[in-house]
C-alpha positions in Angstrom: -33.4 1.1 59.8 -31.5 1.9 56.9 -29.4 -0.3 55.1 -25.9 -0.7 54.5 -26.2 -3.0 51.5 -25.4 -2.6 47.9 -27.8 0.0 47.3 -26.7 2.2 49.9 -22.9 1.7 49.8 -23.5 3.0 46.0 -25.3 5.9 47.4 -23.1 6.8 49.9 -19.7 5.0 49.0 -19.0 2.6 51.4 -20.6 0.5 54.9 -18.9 3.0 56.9 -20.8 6.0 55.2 -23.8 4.7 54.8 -23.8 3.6 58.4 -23.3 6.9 59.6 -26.3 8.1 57.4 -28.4 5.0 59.5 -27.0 5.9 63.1 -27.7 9.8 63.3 -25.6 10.3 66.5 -22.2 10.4 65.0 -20.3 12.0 62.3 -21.4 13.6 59.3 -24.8 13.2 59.5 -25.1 14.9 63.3 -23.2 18.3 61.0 -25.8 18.5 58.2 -28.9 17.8 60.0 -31.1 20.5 60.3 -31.6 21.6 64.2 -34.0 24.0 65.8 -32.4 26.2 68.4 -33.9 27.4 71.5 -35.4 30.5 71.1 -33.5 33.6 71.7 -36.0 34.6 75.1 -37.9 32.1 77.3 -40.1 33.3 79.6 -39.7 29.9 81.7 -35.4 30.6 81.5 -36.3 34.3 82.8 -34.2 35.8 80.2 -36.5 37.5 78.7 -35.4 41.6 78.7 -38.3 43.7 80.7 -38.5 46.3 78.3 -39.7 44.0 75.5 -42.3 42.3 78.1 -43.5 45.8 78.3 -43.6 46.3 74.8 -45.6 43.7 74.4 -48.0 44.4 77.0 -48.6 47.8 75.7 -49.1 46.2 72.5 -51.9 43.3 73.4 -53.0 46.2 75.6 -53.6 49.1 72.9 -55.2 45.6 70.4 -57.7 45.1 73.1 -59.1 49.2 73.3 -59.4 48.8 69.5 -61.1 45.8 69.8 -63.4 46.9 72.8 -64.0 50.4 70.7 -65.0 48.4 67.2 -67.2 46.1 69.5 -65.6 43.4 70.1 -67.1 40.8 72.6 -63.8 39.2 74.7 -66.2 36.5 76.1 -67.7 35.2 72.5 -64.4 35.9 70.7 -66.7 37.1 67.7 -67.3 40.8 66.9 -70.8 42.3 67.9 -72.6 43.3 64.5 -71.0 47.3 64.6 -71.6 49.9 62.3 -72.0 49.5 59.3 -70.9 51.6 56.8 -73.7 53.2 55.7 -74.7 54.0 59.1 -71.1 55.7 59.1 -71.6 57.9 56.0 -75.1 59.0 57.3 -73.7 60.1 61.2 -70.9 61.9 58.8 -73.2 63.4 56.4 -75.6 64.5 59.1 -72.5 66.2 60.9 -71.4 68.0 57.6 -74.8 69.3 57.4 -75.2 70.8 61.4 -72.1 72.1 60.5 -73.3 74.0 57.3 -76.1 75.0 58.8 -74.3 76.8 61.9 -72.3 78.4 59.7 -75.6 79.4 57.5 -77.1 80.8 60.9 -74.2 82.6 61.8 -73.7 84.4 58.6 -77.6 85.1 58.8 -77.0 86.5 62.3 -73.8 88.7 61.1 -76.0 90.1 58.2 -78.6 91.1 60.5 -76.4 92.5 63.1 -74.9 94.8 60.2 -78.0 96.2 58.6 -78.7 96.6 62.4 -76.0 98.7 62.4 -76.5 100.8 59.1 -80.1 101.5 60.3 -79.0 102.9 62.9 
C-alpha cells in the first residue's frame, strides 16, 4: 500500500492526492493509467469480418505449399536437409548446357540440310 505520509503528500501535494495515487479506482489516477483495449476482432465475439478470415486462410495456406515445396516436415516442425546450393548451381548449369547443346545440334542439322540442298 502506498503511503499518504510526509513523503508522499510532498510528492503529490496533499492526503487527498496521494490517496488517489494508492487507491487506483477513483479519480486521476483511473485517467492516466495506461489500459489495453480489447482487440479490434475476436474470433470468440464473432466479429471478426469473413473476408479477412479468408485472407488469412489463403495466407497460412499459400506459407504451407512453400514450406511443403522447400521440404518442410509439418510433423517434426524442422526443415528436411533440401538442396543445397551447390546442388542448385550444378541442376542449372547442367540445364544451360542441354540447352546449348540443342541449339549446337540444331544449327548442325540446319547446316547439313543446306549444303543438302546446294548439292543438289
Amino acid at each position: 500500500m502506498t503511503s499518504t505520509g510526509k513523503k508522499a503528500r510532498k510528492r503529490y501535494g496533499n492526503r487527498f492526492a496521494a490517496k488517489q495515487r494508492r487507491d487506483g479506482a477513483s479519480g486521476k489516477a483511473k485517467r492516466t493509467r495506461k489500459r489495453f483495449g480489447k482487440l479490434a476482432y475476436s474470433c470468440e465475439a464473432k466479429n471478426v469480418p469473413e473476408g479477412v478470415v479468408r485472407a488469412n486462410d489463403d495466407f497460412l495456406e499459400r506459407i504451407d505449399r512453400e514450406r511443403r515445396a522447400n521440404g518442410w516436415d509439418q510433423d517434426a516442425n524442422v526443415s528436411i536437409p533440401g538442396p543445397t546450393r551447390e546442388s542448385v548451381e550444378a541442376r542449372i548449369r547442367a540445364e544451360e548446357q542441354a540447352k546449348k547443346d540443342a541449339e549446337k545440334a540444331a544449327r548442325r542439322a540446319a547446316k547439313k540440310a543446306s549444303q543438302n540442298v546446294k548439292e543438289s
